[in-house]
N, C-alpha and C positions, 0 to 999 in steps of 0.2 A: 473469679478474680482476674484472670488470663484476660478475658471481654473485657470487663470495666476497665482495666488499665490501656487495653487497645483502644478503647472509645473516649477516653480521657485527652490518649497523646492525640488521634485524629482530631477531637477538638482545638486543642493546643494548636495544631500546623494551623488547622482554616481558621483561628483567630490572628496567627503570624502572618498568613500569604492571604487573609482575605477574598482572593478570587482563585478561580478554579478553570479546570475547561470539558468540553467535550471533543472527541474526535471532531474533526470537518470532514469536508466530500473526496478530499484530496484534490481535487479538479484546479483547474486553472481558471481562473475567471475571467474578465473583459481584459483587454491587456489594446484596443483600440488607439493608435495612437491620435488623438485630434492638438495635443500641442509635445510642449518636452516634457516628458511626468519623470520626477524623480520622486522616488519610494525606496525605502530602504527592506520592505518584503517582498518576494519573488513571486507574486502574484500567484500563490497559491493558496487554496481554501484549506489548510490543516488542520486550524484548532479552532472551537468556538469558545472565545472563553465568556465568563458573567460574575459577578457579585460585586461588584463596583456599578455606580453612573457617571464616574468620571473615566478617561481615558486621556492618554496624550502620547503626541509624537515629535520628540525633538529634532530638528534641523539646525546642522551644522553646517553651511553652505560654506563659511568660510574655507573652511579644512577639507571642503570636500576633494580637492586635486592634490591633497597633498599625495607627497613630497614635491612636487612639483610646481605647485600654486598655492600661497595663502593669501589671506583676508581677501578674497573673491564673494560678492553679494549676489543675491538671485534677487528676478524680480517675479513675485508670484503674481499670476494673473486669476487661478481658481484651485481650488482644492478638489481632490479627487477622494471618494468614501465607496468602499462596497460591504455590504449589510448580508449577510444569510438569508436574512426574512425583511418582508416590507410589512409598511404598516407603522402608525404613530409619526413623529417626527423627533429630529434629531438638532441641538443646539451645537456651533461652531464657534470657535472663537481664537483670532492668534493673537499671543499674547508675548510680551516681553519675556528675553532672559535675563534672571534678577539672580545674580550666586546660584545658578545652578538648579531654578526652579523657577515656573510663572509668574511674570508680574508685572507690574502697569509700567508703557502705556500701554493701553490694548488695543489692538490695531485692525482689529475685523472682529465681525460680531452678526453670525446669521443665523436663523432657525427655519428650516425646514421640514416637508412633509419628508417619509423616506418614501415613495410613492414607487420606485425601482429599486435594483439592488445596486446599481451604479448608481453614484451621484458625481455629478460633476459642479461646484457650486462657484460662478463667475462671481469675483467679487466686487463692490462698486467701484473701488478705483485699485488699482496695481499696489500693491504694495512691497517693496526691496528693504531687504535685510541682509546683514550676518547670518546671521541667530535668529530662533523664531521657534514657540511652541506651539502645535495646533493640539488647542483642546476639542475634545467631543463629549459633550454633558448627552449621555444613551444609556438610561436604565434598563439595566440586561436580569435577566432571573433565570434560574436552573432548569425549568421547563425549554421555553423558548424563543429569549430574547438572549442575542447575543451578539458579540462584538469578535469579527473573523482576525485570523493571524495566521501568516505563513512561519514554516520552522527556520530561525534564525537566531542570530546573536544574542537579541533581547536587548542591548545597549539604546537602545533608541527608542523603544516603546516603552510606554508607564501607565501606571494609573493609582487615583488616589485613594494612598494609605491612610485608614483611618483609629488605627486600632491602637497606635502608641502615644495616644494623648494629643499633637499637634498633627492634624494632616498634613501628609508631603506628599508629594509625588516619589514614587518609588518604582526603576527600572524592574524589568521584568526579569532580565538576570539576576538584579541582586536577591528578588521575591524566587528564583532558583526557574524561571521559565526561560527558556532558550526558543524566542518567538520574536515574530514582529510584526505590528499592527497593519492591518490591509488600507492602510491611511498614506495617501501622498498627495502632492501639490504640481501644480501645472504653470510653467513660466519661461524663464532664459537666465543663465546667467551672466550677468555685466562684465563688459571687459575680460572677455576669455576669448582665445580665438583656436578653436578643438573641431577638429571631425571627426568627430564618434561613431563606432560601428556600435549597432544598437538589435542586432539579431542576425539571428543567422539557420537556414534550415534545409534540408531537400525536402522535395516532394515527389510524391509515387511511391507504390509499393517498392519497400528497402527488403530484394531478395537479389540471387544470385541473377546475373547476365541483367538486372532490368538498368533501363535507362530512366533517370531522376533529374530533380530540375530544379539548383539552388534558388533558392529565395532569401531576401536579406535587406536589412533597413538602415539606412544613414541619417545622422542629425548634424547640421552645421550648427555648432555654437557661433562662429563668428559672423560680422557684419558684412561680409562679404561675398560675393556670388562666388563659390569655387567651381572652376571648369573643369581642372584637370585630373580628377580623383578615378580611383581605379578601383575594383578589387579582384585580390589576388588568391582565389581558392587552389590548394593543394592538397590530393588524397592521398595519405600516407595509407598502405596496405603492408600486409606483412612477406607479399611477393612485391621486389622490389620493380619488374619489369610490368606489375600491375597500377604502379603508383601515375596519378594524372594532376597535370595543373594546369587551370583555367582562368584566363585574365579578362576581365569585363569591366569593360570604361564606362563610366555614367554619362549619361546621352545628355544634354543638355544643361548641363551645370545644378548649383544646388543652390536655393537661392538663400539669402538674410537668413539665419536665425527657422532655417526652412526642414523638412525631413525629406529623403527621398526614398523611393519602394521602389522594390524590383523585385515584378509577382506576374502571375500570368497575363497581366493590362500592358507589360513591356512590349513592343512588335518584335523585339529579337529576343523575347525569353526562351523560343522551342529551341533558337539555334547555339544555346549555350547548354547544353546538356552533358550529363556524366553519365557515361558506360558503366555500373560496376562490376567487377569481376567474376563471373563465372563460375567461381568456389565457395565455399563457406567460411566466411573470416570476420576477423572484424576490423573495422575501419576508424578512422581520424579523418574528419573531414576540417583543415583549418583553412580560415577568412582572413586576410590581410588587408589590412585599408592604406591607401595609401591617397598621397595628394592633397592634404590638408594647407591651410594658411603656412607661413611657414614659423610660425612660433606654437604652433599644432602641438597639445599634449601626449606628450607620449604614453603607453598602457593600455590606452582601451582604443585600440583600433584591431585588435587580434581577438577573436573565437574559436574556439576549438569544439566540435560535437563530435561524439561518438557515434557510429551505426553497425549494428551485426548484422549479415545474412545467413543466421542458425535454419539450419535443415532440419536436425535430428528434434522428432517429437518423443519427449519426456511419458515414461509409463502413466504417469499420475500428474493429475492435476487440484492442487490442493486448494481446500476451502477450510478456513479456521472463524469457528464460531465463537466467539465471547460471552457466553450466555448464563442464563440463572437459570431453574428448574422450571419456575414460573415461565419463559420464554416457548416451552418448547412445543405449547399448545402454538403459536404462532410464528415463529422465525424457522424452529425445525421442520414442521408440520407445510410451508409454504414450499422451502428447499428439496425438499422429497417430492412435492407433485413438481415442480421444475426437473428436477436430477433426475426421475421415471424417463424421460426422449432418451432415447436410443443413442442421441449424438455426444451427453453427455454423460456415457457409463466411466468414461476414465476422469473425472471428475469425485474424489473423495474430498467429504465433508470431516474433519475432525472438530470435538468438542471440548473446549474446555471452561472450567466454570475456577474465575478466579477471586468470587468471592468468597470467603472460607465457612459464611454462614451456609453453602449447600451443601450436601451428604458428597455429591460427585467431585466437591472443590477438592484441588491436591496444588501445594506448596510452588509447585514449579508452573502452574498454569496463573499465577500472576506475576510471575517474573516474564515472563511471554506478553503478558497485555501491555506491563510496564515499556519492556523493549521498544513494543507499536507507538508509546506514547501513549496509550490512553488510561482512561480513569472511568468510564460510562458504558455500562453494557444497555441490551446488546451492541456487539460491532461483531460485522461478517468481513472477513478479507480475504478476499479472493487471490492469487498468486501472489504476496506479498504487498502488491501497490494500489488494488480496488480497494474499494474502503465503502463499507454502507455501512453508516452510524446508525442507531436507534431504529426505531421502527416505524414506518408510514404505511397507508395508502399504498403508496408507490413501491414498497418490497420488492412483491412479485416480479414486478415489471421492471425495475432497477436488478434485481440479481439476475431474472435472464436472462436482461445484456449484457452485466458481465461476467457471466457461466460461459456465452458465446463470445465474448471476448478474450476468455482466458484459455480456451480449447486451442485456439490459435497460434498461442505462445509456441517458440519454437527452441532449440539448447545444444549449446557447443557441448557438451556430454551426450557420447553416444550409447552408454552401456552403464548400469551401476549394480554393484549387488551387496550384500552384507551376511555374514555367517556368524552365528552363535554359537558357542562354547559352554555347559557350564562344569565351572573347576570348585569342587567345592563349596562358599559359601556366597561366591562371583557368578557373574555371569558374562564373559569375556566375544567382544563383538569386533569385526575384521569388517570396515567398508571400505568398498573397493570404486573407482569412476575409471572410465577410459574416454577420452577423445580420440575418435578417428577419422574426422572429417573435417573439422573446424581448427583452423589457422590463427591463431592470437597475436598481437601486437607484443613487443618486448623490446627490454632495453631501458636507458634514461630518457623520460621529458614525453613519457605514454603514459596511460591508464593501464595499470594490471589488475585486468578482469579479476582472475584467481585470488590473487593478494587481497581484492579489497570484496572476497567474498566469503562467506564463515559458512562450518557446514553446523547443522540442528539435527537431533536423533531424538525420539523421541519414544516413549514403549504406550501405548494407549489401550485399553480395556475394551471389548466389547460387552455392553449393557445395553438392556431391554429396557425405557421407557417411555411410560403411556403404549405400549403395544410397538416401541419403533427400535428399530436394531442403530443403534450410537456408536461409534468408537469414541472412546471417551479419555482426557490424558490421563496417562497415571506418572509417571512420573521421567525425564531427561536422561537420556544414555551424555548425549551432549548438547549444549544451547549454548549459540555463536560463537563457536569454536573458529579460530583464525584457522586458514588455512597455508599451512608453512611449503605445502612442494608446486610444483608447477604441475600445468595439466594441458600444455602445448598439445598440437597434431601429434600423435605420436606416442603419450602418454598417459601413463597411469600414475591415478591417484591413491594412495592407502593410508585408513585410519584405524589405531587399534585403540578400542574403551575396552572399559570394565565397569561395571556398578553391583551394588551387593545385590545379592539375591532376593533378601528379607521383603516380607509382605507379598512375593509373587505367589499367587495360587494356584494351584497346581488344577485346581477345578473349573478353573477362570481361560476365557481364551482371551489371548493377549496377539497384538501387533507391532513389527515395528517399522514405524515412519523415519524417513531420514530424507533428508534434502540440501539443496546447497541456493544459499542464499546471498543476494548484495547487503554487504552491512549495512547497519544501521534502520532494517526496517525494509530496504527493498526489495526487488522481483526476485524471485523464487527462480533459479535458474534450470534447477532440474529437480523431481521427488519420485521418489519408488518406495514399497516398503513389502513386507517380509512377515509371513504369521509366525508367532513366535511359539512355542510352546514348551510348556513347564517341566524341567524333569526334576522327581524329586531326588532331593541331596543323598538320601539313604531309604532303608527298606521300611524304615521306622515312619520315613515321612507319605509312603504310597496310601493314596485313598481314595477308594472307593467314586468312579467318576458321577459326575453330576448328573441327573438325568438331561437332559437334552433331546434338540430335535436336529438334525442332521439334512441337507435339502444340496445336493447336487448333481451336475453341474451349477454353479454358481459364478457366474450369467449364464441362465440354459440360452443356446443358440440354434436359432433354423431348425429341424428336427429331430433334434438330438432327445434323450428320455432322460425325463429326471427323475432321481432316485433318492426316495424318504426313507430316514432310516430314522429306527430310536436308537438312543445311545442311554446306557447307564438306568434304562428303566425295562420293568418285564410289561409286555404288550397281554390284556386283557382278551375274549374271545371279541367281545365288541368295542371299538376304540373309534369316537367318530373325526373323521379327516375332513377337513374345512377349505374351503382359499375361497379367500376375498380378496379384491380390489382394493385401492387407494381410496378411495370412494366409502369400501365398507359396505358393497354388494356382493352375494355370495354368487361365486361364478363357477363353483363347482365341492362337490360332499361325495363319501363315499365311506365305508367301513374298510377299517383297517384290520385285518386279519394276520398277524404274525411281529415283526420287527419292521419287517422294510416291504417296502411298495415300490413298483414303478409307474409312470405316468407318461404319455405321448404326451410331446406339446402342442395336440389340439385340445387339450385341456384346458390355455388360455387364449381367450379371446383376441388377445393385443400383445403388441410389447410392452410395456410397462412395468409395476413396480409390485408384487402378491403377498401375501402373509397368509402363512400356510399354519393351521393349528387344529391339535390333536386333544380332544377330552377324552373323560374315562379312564385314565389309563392307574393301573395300580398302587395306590400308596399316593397319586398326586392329586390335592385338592385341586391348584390350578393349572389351565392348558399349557401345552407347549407349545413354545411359537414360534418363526423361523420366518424371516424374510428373502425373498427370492425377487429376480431381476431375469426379466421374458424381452429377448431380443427374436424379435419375428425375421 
């Protein structure tokens, strides 16, 4: 009954909202400037959504300077489209606004191959408007036709609804998606006279003492050559006798309706360079433009970017898998021959399965996928912000780079720990973070790192499947918890949970994950976690341990001996001891004679990744098994 009525309401939603999505790559796509491209998406690959062939992006040129400027026209010269996939083509069309929806006259009208994933489509003659809707007729499907959207408002994107009798066009928020279509247009707008600062960045390794090298891009709206434009970087630090400001004149004016760059093609780009400071902090690097027309719109000539020079490397480095059972012949199974180098042992994989048709699903591990946004397994996310959707080819080779991408990560927490309690029918947890080296920005009119990061606690299961050792979720100490104290140089963080006891097993080995994260989905700022283990509540509850196979050190290192031990089970005269490879080669056998064994480590051939397993043994139909981790 429970099923039917959940597959009822699922159907109910996708006949309301019609279209759906998939994760994207998160990546940032062509962002080239060849004219002035306004887009109301941040050129980022987010979501792929599909179940429509209609699409649209409304343009409000007029309003666009408000408060400052209205009934201002553009004049579009070409439409700008990027696609996930190529292949097929794609119909264009801009059309009139008629009440608030498309409608004649219609005023361009093209169809093309999608032959790239950029498109840029010149249109035959200029066309200037207010208002303007670009439509995209692109049949998308659940497989692998889709239409891309960076996470946004939704107010501007649409597509057409057809499911309440009269097709409309229906925004994407009011459909409840907070997105915007990777759809914009390339022109000038008429009678404006603006110098817009249009990016802003350093270059170089952003670490303590290095020297960086702003870059940054300017667009003349107005008709006129401006000579005398300036800009004005200033690096707020949170030593004040660190702070630097650097003024750099635009060499030769900027001309009509023109863009100008400043990148390493400038002959005085080496000689405007920023020292950063020599500690671990973080930074504000703000842009000021100055020297516009002088009826110059004010608002968008200021950028502000963030940069850290975090020292401290974090115990752990988290991989969170979204997977089904079905997955783990190939997503898990891939991850483990990657994670076996040596370089990524402090790389932990956690799993959870947040469809509730699998044995492993638990309650709290799709409120987790929800958080990410997504709705399509598998998805791997690697330190909060990698993102590998579905499965290709390409896996392998995509998660190794960001395995080594994410090693890298570095964290204004220098220490964290957490300790377990249990009182009764609770289990009461104290985590603890210290910074001692990293300097934070504070005060009005900054970024507070802390504030705008939530801490996740999480208790996860270790589980044997298909022969592979999993931490698997079981269920939230805490998930995105605001973080209310500060955690400046200097101090300490403390948080006290509690969660009931019920369902933890006392025969089960359990972990706990905890981390501190950017809200809303992003970078994983620091993770450590803690093996947990079960004491029963009373005498009534003590039983009898599971059998088990016991294999440490765990990561055996350099020549250290590792020691097999049974637990919970009686050892036979002959018990045969096994290890294999990743591979599934047997690399070494021996008779187990008593409880426990030792082993030199020229017993494995290599560093990598072993599965160590014991038959025969009394009362147990099937082997025991134990994976272990061989750093040479």
């Amino acid at each position: 009954m429970k099923l039917t009525l959940t597959a009822t309401l699922l159907l109910m939603l996708v006949s309301l909202t019609a279209i759906s999505y998939h994760p994207g790559s998160g990546r940032i796509v062509d962002t080239s400037q060849r004219a002035f491209h306004l887009a109301y998406h941040t050129s980022s690959d987010d979501l792929h959504f599909y179940g429509s062939a209609d699409w649209a992006v409304r343009f409000d040129f007029a309003n666009y300077y408000l408060p400052n400027l209205t009934e201002r026209s553009f004049r579009i010269d070409a439409l700008r489209l990027w696609f996930p996939q190529t292949g097929d083509s794609v119909k264009v069309k801009l059309m009139t606004d008629v009440d608030g929806q498309p409608g004649l006259p219609q005023l361009a009208d093209l169809r093309v191959p999608v032959g790239t994933n950029q498109l840029v489509l010149t249109l035959p003659e200029p066309v200037t408007v207010q208002l303007v809707w670009l439509l995209v007729e692109y049949q998308t499907n659940l497989a692998n036709r889709f239409v891309p959207a960076s996470r946004g408002g939704g107010i501007r994107s649409y597509y057409l609804n057809t499911s309440m009798g009269t097709p409309y066009y229906q925004s994407f928020a009011n459909a409840g998606f907070a997105a915007e279509l990777l759809f914009g247009v390339e022109g000038e707008f008429i009678d404006v006279n603006d110098l817009r600062l249009m990016d802003l960045s350093l270059e170089g390794e952003i670490e303590p003492g290095a020297t960086v090298y702003p870059s940054f891009s300017i667009h003349n709206h107005s008709g006129q050559t401006l000579n005398s434009a300036s800009l004005q970087l200033n690096l707020l630090t949170p030593d004040q006798d660190a702070n630097q400001t650097l003024i750099i004149p635009i060499p030769g004016g900027i001309a009509p309706y023109g863009d100008f760059v400043w990148d390493a093609s400038q002959p005085a780009y080496l000689d405007q360079a920023i020292s950063l400071p020599g500690q671990a902090m973080q930074m504000r690097l703000r842009g000021t433009l100055s020297g516009g027309p002088p009826s110059d719109v004010p608002g968008n000539n200021v950028i502000d970017r963030y940069y850290y020079t975090f020292i401290d490397t974090p115990p752990v480095h988290l991989v969170e898998n979204f997977i089904r059972l079905s997955h783990i012949a190939t997503v898990i199974t891939l991850e483990d021959q990657v994670l076996g180098d040596d370089q990524f042992r402090n790389v932990h994989p956690l799993d959870y399965y947040p469809v509730l048709a699998d044995s492993l699903s638990a309650p709290g591990a799709m409120a987790r996928f929800s958080w990410y946004g997504s709705n399509a397994t598998p998805l791997v996310v690697l330190g909060g912000t990698r993102r590998i959707p579905g499965f290709s080819a390409a896996f392998a080779s995509d998660f190794t780079a960001d395995s080594a991408d994410l090693i890298t990560d570095k964290s204004f927490i220098s220490a964290g720990a957490v300790t377990s309690n249990f009182s009764g029918d609770s289990v009461d947890f104290r985590f603890s973070f210290e910074n001692t080296q990293t300097s934070l920005l504070s005060g009005t009119g900054v970024y507070d790192l802390v504030a705008g990061s939530v801490l996740c606690a999480g208790v996860f299961k270790h589980v044997i499947v298909d022969g592979m050792e999993t931490w698997v979720f079981d269920r939230w100490i805490a998930h995105a918890l605001p973080l209310t104290q500060g955690l400046n140089l200097g101090e300490t963080l403390e948080v006290e949970l509690s969660i009931p006891r019920t369902g933890l097993e006392v025969t089960s080995q359990y972990r706990t994950y905890y981390w501190i994260q950017v809200a809303g989905g992003g970078r994983v700022l620091w993770a450590g976690f803690q093996d947990l283990v079960i004491i029963p509540s009373s005498a009534n509850d003590e039983l009898l341990p599971a059998p088990g196979l016991k294999a440490a050190p765990n990561p055996l290192r350099g020549r250290a001996e590792l020691t097999i031990e049974l637990a919970g089970v009686s050892a036979k005269a002959q018990n045969h001891l096994r290890i294999y490879n990743l591979r599934g080669q047997l690399v070494f056998k021996t008779t187990l004679k008593g409880e426990k064994i030792q082993l030199p480590a020229a017993v494995f051939p290599a560093s990598g990744i072993y599965f160590i397993q014991i038959k025969g043994l009394a009362g147990q139909k099937d082997p025991l098994q134990a994976r272990i981790t061989v750093i040479k």
